[in-house]
N, C-alpha and C positions, 0 to 999 in steps of 0.2 A: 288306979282301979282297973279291973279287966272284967270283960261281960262276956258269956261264953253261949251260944245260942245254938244245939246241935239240932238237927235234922237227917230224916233217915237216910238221905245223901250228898248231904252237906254239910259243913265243917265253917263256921262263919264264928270270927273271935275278932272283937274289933277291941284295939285297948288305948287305953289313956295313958300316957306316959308327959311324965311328970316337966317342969319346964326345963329349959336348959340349962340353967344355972343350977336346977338339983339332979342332976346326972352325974356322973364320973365319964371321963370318957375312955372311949373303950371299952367299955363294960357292955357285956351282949344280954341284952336281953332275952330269959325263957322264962315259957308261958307251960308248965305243965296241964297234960289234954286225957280226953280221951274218949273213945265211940266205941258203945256197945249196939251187936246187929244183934236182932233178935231172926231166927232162922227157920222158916219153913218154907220145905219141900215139898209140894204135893205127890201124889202119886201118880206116877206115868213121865215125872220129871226130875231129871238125872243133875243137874247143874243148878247152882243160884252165884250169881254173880252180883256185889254189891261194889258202890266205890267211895269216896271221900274226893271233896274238892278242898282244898289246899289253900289258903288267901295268897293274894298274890304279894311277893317280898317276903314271904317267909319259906323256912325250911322244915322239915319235919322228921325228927328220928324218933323210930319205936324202937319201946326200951320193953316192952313187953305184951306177948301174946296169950290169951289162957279165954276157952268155953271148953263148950263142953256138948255133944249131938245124940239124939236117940235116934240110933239107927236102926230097922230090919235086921233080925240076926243074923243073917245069912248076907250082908253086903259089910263092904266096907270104905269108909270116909277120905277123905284127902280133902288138907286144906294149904293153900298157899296165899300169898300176900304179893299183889306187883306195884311195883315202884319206878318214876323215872329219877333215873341216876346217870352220873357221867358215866362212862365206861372207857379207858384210857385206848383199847384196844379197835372203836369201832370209830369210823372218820365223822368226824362230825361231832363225835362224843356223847351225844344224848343217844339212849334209849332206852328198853324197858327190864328191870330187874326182875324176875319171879324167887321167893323163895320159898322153901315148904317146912311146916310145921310137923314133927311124929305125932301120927295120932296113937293114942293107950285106949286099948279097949279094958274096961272097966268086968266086973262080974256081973250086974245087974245089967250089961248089955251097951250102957252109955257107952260112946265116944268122948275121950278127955284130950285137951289138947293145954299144953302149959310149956313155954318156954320164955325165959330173960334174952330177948336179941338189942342190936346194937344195929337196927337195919336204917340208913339213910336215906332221904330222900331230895331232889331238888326241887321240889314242892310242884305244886298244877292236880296232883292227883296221888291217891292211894286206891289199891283195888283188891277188893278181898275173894276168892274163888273157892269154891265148895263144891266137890263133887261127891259121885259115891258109886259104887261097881252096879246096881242095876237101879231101874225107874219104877219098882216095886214098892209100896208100902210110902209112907208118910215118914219123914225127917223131922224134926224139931230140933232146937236148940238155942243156944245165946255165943258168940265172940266178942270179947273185947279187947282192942285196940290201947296201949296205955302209953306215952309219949313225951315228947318235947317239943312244942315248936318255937323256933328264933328267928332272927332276921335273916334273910339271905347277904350276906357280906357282900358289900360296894364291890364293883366290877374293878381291876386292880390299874391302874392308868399308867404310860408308860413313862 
């Protein structure tokens, strides 16, 4: 059985898994997720920044991004997503991923954002960032976050 309880920024799934003896082993468990923000911007404010907490022992990869923004005709959106991730390059190896979304402006003026990613994370946190070129006019909209979370694999011993 798995129970899934979202909140506007927080991510809390606690799951029952089944006894020992009905497992296989090795077999990684996922949990398919997902968080929708709902998005407003008022006027005179240029940024909304939203996050997700992560449970601890697991990991989190989204498999796919897609809302959609009413924006002032005359501005235009930017949306990105940050994640901590190894990074093989920086000492220590944790820090923070950003990646960005194309936004499509629509004929009726919408902002659409739609992409299948493959973006990993090593769980603690996900962070969603919205901007938009001025702090004019009122934003709306919806994102959602669609995904997999699993276990973080045992630390490897030597």
């Amino acid at each position: 059985m798995v129970a899934l309880y979202v909140s506007s920024h927080l991510l809390n799934i606690v799951l029952w898994l089944p006894s020992r003896g009905q497992t296989r082993q090795n077999q990684q468990l996922m949990l398919p997720v997902q968080k929708q923000f709902d998005v407003q911007i008022p006027d005179g404010q240029q940024y909304l920044n939203e996050s997700i907490s992560i449970p601890a022992g697991t990991w989190l990869r989204i498999t796919h991004v897609s809302g959609w923004l009413s924006v002032p005709s005359a501005q235009t959106a930017l949306m990105s997503i940050g994640t901590a991730a190894w990074q093989i390059d920086v000492p220590g190896g944790t820090t923070t991923g950003v990646h960005f979304l194309p936004p499509f402006r629509q004929t009726d003026g919408r902002v659409v954002f739609g992409q299948s990613t493959n973006i990993p994370t090593m769980g603690a946190w996900v962070a969603l960032s919205i901007s938009r070129s001025a702090a004019t006019g009122t934003v709306i909209g919806q994102i959602t976050l669609v995904g997999e979370l699993t276990q973080a694999p045992a630390a490897p011993t030597p």
